[in-house]
C-alpha positions in Angstrom: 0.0 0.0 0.0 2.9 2.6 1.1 4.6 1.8 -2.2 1.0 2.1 -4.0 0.7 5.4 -2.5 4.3 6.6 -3.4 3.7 6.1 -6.9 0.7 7.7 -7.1 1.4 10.8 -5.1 4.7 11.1 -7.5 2.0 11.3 -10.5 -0.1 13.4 -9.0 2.9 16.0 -7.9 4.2 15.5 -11.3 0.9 17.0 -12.4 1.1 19.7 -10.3 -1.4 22.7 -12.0 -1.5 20.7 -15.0 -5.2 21.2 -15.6 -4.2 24.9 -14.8 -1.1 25.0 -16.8 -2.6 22.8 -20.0 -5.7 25.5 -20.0 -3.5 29.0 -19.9 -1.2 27.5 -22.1 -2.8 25.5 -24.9 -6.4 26.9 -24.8 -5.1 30.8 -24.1 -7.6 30.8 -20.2 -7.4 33.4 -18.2 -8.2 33.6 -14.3 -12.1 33.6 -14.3 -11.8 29.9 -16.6 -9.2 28.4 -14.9 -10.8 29.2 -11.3 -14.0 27.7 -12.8 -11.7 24.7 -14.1 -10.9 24.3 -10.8 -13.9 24.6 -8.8 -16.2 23.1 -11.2 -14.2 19.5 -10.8 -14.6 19.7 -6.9 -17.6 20.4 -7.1 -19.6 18.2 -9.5 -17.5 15.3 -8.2 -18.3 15.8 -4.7 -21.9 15.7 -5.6 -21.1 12.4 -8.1 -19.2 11.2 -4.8 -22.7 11.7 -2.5 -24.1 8.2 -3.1 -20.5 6.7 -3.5 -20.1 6.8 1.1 -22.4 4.5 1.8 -22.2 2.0 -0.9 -18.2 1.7 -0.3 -18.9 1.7 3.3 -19.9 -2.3 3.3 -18.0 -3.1 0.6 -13.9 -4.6 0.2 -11.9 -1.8 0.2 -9.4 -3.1 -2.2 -10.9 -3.9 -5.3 -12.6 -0.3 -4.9 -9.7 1.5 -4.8 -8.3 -0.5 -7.5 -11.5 0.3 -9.9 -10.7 3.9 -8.7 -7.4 4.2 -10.4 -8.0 2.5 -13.1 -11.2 5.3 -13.7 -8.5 8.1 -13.0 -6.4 6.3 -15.2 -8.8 6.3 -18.5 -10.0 9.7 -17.3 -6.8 11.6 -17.5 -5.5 9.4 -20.5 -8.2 11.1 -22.9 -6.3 14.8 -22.3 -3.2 13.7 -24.1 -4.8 11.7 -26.4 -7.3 14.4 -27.7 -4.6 17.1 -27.6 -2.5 15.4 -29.9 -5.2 14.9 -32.3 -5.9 18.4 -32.0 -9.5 17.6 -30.4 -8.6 19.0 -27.0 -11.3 21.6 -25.3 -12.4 23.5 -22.2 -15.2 21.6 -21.6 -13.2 18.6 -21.9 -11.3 19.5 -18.7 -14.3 20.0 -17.1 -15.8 16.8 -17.4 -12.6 15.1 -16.6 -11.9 17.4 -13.6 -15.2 15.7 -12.1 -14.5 12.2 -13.2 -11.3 12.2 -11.1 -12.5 14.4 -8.4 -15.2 11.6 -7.4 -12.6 9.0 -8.0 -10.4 10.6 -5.6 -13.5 11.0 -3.1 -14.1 7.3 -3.0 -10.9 6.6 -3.1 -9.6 8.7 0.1 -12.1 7.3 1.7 -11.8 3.7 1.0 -8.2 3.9 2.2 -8.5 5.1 5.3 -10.7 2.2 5.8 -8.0 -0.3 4.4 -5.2 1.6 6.2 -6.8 0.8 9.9 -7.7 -2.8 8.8 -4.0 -2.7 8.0 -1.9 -1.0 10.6 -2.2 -1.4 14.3 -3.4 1.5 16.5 -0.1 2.0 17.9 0.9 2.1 14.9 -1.1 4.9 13.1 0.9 7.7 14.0 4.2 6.3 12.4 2.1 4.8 9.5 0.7 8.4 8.6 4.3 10.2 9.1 5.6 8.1 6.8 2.7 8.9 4.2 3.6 12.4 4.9 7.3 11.7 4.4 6.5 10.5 1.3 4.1 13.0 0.1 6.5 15.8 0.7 9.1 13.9 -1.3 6.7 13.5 -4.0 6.0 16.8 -3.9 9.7 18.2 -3.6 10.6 16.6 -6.8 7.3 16.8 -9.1 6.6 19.8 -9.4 10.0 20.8 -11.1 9.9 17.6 -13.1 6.6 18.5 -14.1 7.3 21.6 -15.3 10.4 20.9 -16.9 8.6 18.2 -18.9 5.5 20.6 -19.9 8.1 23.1 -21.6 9.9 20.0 -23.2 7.4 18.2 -24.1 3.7 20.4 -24.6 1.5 21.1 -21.9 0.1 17.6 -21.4 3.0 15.6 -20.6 2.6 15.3 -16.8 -0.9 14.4 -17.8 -0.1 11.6 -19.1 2.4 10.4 -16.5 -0.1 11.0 -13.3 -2.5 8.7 -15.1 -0.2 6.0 -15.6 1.0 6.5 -11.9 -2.6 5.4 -11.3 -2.4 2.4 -13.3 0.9 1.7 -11.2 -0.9 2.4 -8.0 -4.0 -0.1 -9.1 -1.4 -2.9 -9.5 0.4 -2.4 -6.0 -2.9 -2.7 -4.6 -3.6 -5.6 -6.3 0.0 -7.0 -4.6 -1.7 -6.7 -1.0 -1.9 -10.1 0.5 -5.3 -11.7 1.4 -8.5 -10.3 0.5 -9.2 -8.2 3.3 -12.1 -8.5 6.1 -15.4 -8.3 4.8 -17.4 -5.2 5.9 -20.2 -6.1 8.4 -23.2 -4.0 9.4 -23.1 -3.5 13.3 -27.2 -2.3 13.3 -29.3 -0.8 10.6 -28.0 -0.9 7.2 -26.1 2.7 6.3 -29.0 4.5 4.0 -28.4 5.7 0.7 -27.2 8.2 -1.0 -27.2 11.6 1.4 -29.1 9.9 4.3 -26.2 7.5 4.7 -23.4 10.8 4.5 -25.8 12.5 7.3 -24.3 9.8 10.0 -21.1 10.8 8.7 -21.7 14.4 9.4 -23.6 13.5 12.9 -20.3 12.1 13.9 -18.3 14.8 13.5 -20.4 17.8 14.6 -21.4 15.8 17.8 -17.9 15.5 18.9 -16.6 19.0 20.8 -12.7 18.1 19.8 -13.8 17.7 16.4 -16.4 20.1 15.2 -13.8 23.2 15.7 -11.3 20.9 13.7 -13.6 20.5 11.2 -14.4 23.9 10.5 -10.7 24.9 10.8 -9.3 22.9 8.5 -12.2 23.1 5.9 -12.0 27.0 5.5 -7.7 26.8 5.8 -7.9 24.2 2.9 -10.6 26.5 1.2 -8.5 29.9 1.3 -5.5 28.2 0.5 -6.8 26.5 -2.7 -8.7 29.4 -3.9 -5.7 31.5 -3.8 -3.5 28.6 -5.7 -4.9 29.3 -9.2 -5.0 32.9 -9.1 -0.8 32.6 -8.0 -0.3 30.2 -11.1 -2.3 33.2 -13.6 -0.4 36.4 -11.7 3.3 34.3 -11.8 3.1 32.6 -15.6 1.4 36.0 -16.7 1.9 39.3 -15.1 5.1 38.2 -14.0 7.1 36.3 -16.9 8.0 33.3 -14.7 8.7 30.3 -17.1 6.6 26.9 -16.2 9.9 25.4 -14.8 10.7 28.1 -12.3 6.9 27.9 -10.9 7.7 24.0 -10.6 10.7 24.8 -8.6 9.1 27.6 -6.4 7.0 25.1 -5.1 9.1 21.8 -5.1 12.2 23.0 -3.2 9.8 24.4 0.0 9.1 20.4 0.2 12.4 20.2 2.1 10.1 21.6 4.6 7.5 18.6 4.2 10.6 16.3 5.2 11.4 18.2 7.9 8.0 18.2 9.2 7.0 15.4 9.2 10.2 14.2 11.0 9.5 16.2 13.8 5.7 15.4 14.2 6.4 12.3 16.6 8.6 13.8 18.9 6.5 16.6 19.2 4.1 14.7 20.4 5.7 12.9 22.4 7.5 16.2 24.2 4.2 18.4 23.9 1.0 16.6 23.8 -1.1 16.0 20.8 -3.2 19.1 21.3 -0.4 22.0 21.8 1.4 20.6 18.6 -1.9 20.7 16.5 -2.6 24.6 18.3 0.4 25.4 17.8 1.3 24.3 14.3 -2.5 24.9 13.0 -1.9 28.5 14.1 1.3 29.3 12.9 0.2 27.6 9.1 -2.3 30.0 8.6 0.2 33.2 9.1 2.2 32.8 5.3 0.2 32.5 3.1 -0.6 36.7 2.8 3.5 36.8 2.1 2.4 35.6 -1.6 0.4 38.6 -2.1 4.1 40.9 -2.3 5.4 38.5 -4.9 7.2 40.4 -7.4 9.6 39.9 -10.8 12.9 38.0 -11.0 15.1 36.4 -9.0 13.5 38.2 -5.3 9.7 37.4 -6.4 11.0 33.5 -6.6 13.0 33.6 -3.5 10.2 35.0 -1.4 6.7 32.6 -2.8 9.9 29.6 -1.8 10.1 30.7 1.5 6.4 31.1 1.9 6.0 28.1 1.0 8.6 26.7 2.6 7.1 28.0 6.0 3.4 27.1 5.3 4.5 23.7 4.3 6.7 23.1 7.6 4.0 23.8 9.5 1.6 21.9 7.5 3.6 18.7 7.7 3.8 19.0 11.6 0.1 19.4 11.8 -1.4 16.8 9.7 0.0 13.4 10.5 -0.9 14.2 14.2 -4.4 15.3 13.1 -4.8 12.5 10.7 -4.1 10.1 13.2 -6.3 11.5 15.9 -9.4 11.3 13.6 -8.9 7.8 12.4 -8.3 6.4 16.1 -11.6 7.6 16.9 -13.7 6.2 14.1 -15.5 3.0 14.7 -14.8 0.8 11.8 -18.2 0.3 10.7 -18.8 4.3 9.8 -15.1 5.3 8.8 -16.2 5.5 4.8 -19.4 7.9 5.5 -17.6 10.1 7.7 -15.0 10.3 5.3 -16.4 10.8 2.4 -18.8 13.6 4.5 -15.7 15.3 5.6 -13.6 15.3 2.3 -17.4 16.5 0.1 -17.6 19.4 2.7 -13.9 20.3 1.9 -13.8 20.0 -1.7 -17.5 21.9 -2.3 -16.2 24.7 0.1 -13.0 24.8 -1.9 -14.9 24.7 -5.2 -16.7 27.7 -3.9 -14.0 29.5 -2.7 -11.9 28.8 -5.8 -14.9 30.0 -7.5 -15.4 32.8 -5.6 -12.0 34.2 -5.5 -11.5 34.0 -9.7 -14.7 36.4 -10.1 -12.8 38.8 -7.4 -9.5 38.8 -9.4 -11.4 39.2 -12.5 -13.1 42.4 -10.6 -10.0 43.7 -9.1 -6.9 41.8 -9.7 -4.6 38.4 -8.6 -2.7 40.1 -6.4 -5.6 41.7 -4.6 -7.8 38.4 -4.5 -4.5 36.6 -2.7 -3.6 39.4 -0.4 -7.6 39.1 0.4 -7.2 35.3 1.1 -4.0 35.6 3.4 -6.1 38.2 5.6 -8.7 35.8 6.2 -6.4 33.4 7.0 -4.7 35.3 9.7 -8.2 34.8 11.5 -8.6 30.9 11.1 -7.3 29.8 14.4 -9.8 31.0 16.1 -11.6 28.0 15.1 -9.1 25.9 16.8 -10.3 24.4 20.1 -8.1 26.4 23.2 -8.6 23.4 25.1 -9.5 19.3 24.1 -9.5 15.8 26.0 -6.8 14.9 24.1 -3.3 13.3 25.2 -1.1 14.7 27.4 2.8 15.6 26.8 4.4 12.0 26.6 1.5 9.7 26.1 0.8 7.4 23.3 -2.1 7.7 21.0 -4.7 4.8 21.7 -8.2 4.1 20.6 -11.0 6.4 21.5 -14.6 6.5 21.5 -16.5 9.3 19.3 -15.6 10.7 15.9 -13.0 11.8 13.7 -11.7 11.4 10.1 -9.0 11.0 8.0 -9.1 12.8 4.3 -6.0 14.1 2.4 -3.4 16.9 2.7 -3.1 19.9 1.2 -5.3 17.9 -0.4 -4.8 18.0 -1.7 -3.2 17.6 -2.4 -6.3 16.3 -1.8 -4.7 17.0 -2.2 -5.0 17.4 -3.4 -4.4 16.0 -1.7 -4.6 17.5 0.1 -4.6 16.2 -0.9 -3.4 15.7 -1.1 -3.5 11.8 0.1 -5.2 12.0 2.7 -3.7 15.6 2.9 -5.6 16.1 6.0 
């Protein structure tokens, strides 16, 4: 699974903006479309993903997140294919950015299913570092790869290489030993469709450590991904930057994803779960408004890479301990629904945001729109609980009673991919 994962998140990093990148560069978009490109795929495929909870919920995990890559796979496949024959279109993106944003939906969700079945409790913690680890490699080395390839290649190249990272990632699944346990209902069977996702939402709004969580990261992820577009339009436009220098401003601050991600474990163990996830949750949110002062040349590059270098430091602290909080709570028999609730409320709010945030740049400008976003941000730990039952400085996670969730960061990466894989 970890080796599954690794090839996949390398795809999707690869691909980093490419729906972004392939629109303002092969079909001429400009900051209203490619904000719509980008919230119309969250969007649409969260409500695709809305009857997907439940029915994943008693099925084998496996074999649904191997019919989810393979779906990316043929989805992102038709890009490079219909560019090259000169069919390629607008609308075209749109449909596949839903495809693979309910794919990735299901898929999030199924796997932090099969990840628990997997790993031990005790376990978790080290499990989901090393995910992080990983995805922070991945992300360190895409990007500029990506890019690179795009202005050797044409603008679909890392296209085409994410979706056979998926096909990749369908075969090491395949590799897993044994057919996994067999979902069982503990009472009433989940309902369909929304009624099922409503438990999921139940859970986490009923829990107090959670419910501040919840909204926290959901409007962090929101701002943050709204703004991402809108950087992509004001550096490969206004500013000149060629596609391989916007790769590299965002795969060297990765180092800081490493780095991270190292230190999550024994910041637990030193600090306690809940001052690492104050402390780091607060100090994310306070970079992103540095991207709004980005400027020409050699001093605009240096400062978005150590913006990003900082937000991603702090990112990479936070989310392994957060991931693994929320997954320890989950009884196994509702982790899907809560999931997939969790990841549809952040990708429709980030849809909307992203959608939001492209009509204000086209009103006033980029710059403006991001400088907007980072001032928000500055007020986002607020949401963050002061105090929480969690563990104190020393102790090791164990199982809990109650709620929580594990989605990707930054998804994305979501995630992205948080992302990004389960980027949160």
């Amino acid at each position: 699974m970890w080796a599954a994962y690794a090839v996949s998140a390398f795809g999707t990093w690869l691909a980093f903006d490419a729906f972004a990148l392939v629109a303002i560069l092969a079909l001429d978009a400009g900051p209203a479309e490619v904000s719509v490109l980008a919230a119309a795929g969250l969007a649409v495929g969260a409500v695709v993903a809305v009857p997907l909870g439940p029915w994943v919920e008693f099925r084998r995990k496996r074999p649904v997140m191997i019919a989810m890559d393979l779906v990316r796979f043929a989805a992102l496949m038709s890009v490079p294919a219909t560019y090259l024959l000169g069919w390629l279109s607008f609308a075209q993106l749109l449909v596949v950015a839903v495809v693979v944003g309910a794919a990735d939906i299901a898929f999030t969700a199924a796997s932090g299913a099969c990840l628990k079945a997997l790993v031990r409790s005790e376990d978790l913690l080290v499990a989901n570092g090393r995910f992080e680890a990983t995805t922070w490699t991945a992300t360190a080395l895409g990007p500029p790869l990506g890019t690179a390839a795009i202005g050797l290649v044409g603008p679909v190249a890392s296209v085409a290489a994410n979706a056979v990272s998926f096909l990749l990632s369908a075969a090491g699944i395949g590799a897993i030993g044994g057919r996994g346990p067999h979902p069982t209902r503990a009472a009433a069977p989940a309902r369909p469709g929304a009624g099922g996702l409503l438990e999921g939402w139940r859970h986490i709004l009923a829990s107090p450590a959670l419910r501040p969580l919840f909204f926290n990261t959901v409007l962090v992820n929101g701002l943050i991904m709204a703004a991402s577009p809108l950087l992509a339009v004001l550096m490969l436009g206004e500013l000149g930057f060629a596609p391989w220098q916007y790769g590299l401003a965002f795969g060297v601050p990765c180092i800081g994803g490493l780095i991270g991600s190292r230190l999550a474990r024994p910041l637990l163990a030193r600090l306690g779960q809940h001052t690492v996830m104050l402390t780091a949750g607060t100090l994310r949110a306070c970079w992103p408004l540095g991207l709004a002062f980005v400027g020409p040349g050699p001093t605009g590059l240096f400062l978005v890479i150590a913006v990003e270098f900082g937000l991603i430091t702090c990112m990479s602290v936070f989310n392994p301990v957060f991931a693994t909080y929320r997954l320890q709570q989950l009884p196994p028999d509702r982790i899907v629904r809560t999931l997939t609730a969790w990841s549809i409320t952040s990708k429709t709010t980030i849809a909307a945001m992203t959608g939001a945030w492209g009509l204000l740049a086209h009103l006033t400008s980029p710059r403006t729109a991001i400088a907007i976003a980072g001032l928000l941000l500055l007020a986002t730990p607020l949401l963050l609980p002061r105090s929480s039952p969690m563990f104190p400085p020393g102790a090791a996670p164990s199982p809990m009673s109650g709620s929580a969730s594990r989605a990707h960061i930054l998804q994305t990466a979501e995630l992205h991919t948080l992302l990004r894989a389960d980027l949160q």
